[in-house]
C-alpha positions in Angstrom: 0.0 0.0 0.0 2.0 2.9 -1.5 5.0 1.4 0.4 7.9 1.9 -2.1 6.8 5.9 -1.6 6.6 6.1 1.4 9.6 4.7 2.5 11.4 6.9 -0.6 10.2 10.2 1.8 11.0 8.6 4.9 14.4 7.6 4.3 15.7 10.9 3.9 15.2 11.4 7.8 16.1 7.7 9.0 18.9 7.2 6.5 21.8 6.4 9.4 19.7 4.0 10.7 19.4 2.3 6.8 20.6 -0.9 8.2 19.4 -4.3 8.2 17.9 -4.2 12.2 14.1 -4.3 12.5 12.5 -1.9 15.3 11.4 -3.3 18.5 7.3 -3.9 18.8 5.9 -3.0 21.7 1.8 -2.9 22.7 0.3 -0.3 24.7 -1.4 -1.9 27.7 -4.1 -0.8 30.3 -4.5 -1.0 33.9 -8.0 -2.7 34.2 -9.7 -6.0 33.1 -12.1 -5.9 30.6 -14.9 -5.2 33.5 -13.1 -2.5 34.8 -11.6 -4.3 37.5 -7.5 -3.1 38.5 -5.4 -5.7 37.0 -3.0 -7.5 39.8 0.1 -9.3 39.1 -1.7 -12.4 37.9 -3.9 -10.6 35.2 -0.4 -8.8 34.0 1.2 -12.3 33.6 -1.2 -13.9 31.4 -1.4 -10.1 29.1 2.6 -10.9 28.8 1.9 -14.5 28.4 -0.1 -13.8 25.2 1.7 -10.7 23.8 5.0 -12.8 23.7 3.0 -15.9 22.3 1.2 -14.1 19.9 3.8 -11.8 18.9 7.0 -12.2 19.9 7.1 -8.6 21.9 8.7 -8.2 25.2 8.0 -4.6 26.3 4.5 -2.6 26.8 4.2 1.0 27.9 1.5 1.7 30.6 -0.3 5.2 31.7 0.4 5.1 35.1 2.2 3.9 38.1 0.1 4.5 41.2 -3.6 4.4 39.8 -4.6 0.7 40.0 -1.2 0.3 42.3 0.0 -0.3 38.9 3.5 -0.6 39.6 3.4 -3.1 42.2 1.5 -5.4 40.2 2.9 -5.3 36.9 6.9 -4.9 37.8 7.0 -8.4 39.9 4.9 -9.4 36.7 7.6 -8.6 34.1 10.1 -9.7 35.9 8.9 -13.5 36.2 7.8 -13.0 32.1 10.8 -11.4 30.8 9.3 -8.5 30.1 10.6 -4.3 30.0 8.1 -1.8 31.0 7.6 2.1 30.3 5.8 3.3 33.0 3.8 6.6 33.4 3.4 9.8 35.4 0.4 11.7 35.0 1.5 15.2 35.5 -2.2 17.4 34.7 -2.8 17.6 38.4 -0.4 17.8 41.5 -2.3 14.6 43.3 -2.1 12.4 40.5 2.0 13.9 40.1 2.7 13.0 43.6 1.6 9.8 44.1 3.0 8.9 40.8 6.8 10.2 41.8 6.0 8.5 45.0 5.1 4.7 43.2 8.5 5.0 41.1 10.4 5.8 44.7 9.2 2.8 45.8 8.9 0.5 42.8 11.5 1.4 40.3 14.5 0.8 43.1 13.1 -2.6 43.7 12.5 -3.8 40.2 15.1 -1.7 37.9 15.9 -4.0 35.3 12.3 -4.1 34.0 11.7 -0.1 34.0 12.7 0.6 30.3 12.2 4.0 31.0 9.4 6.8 32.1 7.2 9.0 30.6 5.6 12.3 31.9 2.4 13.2 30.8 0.6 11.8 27.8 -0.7 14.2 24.7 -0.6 16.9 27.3 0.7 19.7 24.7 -1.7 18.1 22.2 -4.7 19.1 24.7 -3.0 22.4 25.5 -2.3 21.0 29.7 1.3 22.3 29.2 3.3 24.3 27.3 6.9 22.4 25.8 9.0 24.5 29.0 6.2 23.7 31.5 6.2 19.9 30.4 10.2 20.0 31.0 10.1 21.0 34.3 7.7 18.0 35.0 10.0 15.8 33.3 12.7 17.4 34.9 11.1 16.8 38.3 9.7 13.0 38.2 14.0 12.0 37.2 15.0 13.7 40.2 13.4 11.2 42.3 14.3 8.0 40.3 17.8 6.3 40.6 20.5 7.5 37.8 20.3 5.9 34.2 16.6 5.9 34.4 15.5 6.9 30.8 12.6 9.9 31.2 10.5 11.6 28.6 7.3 12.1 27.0 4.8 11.2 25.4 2.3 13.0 22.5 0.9 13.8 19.3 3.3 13.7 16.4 1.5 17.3 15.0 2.9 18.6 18.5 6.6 17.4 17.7 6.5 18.9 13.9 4.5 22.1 14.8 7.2 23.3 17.4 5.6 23.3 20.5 7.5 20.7 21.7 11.0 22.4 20.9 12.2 23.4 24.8 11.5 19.6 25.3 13.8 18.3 22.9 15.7 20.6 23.1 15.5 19.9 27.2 17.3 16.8 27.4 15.5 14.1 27.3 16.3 10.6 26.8 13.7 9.5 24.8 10.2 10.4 22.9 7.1 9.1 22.1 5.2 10.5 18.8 1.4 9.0 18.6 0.2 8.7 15.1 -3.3 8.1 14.2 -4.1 7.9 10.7 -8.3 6.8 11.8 -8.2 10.1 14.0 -7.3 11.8 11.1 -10.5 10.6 9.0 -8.3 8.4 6.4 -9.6 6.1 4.6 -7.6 2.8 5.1 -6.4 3.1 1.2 -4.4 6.4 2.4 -4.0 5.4 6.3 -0.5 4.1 5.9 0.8 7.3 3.4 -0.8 9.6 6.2 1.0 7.3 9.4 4.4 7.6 7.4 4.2 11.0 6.4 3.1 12.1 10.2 6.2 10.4 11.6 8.6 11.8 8.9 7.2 15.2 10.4 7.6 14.5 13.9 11.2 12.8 13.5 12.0 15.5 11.1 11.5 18.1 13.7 13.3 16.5 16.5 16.2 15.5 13.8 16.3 19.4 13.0 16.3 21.2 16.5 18.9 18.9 18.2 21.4 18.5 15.1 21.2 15.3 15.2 19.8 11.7 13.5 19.7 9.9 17.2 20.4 12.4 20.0 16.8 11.6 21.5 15.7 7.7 21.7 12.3 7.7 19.3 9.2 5.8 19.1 6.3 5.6 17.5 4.0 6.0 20.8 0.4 4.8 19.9 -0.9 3.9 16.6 -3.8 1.5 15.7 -7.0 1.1 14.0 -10.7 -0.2 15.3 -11.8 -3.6 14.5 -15.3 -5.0 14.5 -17.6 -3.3 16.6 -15.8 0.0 16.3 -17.1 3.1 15.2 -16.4 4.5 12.0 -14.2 8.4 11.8 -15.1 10.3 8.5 -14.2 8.0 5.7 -12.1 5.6 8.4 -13.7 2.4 8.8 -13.3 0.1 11.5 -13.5 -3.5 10.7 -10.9 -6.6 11.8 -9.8 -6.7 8.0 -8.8 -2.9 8.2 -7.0 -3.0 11.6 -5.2 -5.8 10.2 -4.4 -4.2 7.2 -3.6 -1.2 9.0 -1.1 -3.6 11.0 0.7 -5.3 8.1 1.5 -2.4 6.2 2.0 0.7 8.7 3.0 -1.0 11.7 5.2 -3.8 10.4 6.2 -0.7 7.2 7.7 1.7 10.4 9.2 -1.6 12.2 10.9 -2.7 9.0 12.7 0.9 8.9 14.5 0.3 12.5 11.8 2.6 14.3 10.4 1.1 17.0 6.9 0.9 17.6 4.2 1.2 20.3 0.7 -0.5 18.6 -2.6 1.1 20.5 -3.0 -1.6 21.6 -3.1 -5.2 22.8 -6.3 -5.9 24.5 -10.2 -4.4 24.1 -11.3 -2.5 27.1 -15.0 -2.6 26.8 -15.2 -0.7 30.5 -13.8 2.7 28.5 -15.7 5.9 27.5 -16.0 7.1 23.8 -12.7 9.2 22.8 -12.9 12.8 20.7 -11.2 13.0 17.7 -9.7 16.1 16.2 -12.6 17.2 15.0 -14.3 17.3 18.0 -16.6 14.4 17.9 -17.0 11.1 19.6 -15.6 7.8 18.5 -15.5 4.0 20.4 -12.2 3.4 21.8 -13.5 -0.2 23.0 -12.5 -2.0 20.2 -9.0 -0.9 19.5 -7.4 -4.6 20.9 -5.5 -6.4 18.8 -6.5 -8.9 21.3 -10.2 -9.4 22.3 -10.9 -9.4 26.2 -9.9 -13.4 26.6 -6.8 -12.3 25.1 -8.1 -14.0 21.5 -5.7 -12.9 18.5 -8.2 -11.0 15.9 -5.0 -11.2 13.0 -1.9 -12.1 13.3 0.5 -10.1 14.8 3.9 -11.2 13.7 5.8 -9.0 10.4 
């Protein structure tokens, strides 16, 4: 699907990492059951039992660390599976920012070697929370409190990255940055989904490439990206359906992976229990049925490149 262009425009950013190493997959993951229940250590090792199975991944990046004691249940978890977590700090209100920084004290000590890394705040420039140097002093505060070589960053739309608002931020010193790319949000239809995916992430990488002079002085991945399946609501001319999502899967997600950028897919299990999202346009959608993974942890496609 428009591959051989795609790639042509893209490798003008990524061309030092033109090599022959695939990107790492990884698969967003929440805190609750499909009932809305907080997951506990158990419920984490069966997700990792059936990401790995199913797809070979070993890492997942997760919203929070002290809503659903999140990082007490799911650190032990990777650990016994093998598995490297990104855990994250929800900076948008002081209570939710303390008890975060207080979880990591407490957990990321204990179970270092499966903390790939932090983020603070998710799409929090996008909805206009923070500006680019108000974000960086979050940042800036959570890795105070967590032990040295923790990697810290953010995560948040890819329009935020390109547009400049994120500049101070990578500019700021962070290890690493998440760009969410969502061609469905966008009103694509899935004929165009993975030009529009590429192109976004050329922008956002573009952007970070340009203000700190360099091809890889800030650790990149693409942070969210997915599309509906059945039962999903369509976006504008975006329909949901399993055949689009896996569509959607073969040729953006395992397209970005074959170019050495690592990916985050949005993400591995339904969660029936959540509210309808807003798009950019303002209007609701169904985030329910964004699993790659039904609630029994069911494959809908397969999820191997």
């Amino acid at each position: 699907m428009h591959r051989t262009t795609l790639i042509a425009g893209l490798a003008l950013i990524l061309s030092p990492l033109l090599v022959s190493a695939q990107g790492t997959l990884g698969f967003a993951l929440g805190a609750k059951n499909g009932d809305g229940s907080c997951k506990y250590q158990v419920d984490y090792e069966a997700d990792f039992d059936a990401i790995k199975t199913h797809s070979g991944s070993t890492i997942v990046r997760i919203y929070s660390t002290n809503d659903c004691n999140t990082a007490q249940q799911i650190l032990p978890a990777a650990r016994n599976k093998g598995f490297k977590v990104i855990l994250g700090v929800w900076p948008d209100v002081d209570s939710s920012l303390q008890l975060d920084k207080q979880a990591l004290q407490t957990y990321v000590p204990q179970y270092r070697d499966q903390v790939y890394g932090v983020t603070v705040g998710s799409e929090t420039m996008y909805r206009k929370t923070f500006t680019g140097s108000q974000l960086l002093e979050k940042i800036n505060d959570v890795k105070s409190v967590l032990p040295q070589g923790v990697k810290v960053g953010t995560a948040d739309s890819w329009n935020k990255y390109a547009d400049g608002t994120a500049d101070a931020v990578i500019k700021g010193g962070v290890d690493f940055l998440l760009a969410n790319g969502f061609a469905y949000w966008q009103a694509m239809p899935i004929s165009n989904a993975t030009k529009a995916f590429f192109d976004d992430v050329q922008q956002a990488l573009g952007r970070i490439q340009s203000v700190t002079g360099s091809a890889n002085a800030v650790e990149f991945w693409v942070g969210e990206t997915g599309w509906p399946t059945d039962g999903g609501s369509n976006y504008g001319a975006a329909m949901s359906g399993t055949q689009n999502a896996k569509t959607y899967f073969d040729d953006a997600v395992c397209g970005m992976l074959a170019w050495n950028v690592n990916v985050f897919v949005f993400e591995a299990f339904d969660e029936p229990w959540k509210p309808h999202a807003i798009g950019d346009s303002g209007s609701a959608g169904d985030e329910t049925h964004w699993g790659v993974m039904d609630v029994n942890r069911n494959t809908k496609f397969p999820l191997t490149c």
